[in-house]
TIVEX-44589 format. One record per residue (C-alpha): x, y, z. Coordinates in steps of 0.05 Angstrom, whole numbers. Example, Ala and Ser with C-alpha at 12.3 -4.5 7.8 and 13.67 -1.06 7.14 Angstrom:
BEGIN
xx; yy; zz
246; -90; 156
273; -21; 143
This chain:
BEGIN
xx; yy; zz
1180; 947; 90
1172; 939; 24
1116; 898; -10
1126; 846; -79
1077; 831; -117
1079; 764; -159
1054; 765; -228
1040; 720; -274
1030; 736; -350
968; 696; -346
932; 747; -301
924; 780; -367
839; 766; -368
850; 751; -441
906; 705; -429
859; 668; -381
798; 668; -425
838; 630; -475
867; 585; -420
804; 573; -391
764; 553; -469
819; 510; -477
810; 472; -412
732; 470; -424
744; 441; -484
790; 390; -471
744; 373; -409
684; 368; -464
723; 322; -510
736; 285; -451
668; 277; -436
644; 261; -505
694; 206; -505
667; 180; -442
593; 175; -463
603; 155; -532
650; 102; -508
606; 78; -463
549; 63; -507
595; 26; -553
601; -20; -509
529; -28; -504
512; -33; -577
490; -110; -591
522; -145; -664
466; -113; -707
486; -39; -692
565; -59; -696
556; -94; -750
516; -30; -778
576; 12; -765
630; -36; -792
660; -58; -724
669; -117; -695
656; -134; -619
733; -144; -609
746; -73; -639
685; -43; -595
705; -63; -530
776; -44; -543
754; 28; -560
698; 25; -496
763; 3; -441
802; 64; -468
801; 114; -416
773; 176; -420
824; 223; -421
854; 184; -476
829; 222; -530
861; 227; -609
């Protein structure tokens, strides 16, 4: 009987490490997004007005979801 091994060219551990950073960051961005996003939508006139954004503009950016990231 014979035996077959599947590889993939990922198994490679530096192949992985790479694949795996990227992930974590994309997963950090994400989670950035999410906080940041949220506390937008908390700010009250005086702080949007401090950063040049209107209320409109804020909540727009605070419903994005998270994984929507630029």
């Amino acid at each position: 009987m014979a035996t077959h091994i599947i590889s993939s060219p990922c198994l490679v551990p530096s192949c992985n490490s790479l694949g795996l950073r990227r992930i974590w960051r994309m997963v950090g961005a994400m989670l950035q997004a999410h906080r940041t996003r949220r506390l937008l939508g908390e700010m009250d006139a005086r702080l949007l007005a401090d950063i040049g954004t209107s209320r409109a503009e804020a909540t727009t950016e605070a419903n994005r979801p998270f994984w929507n990231i630029r």
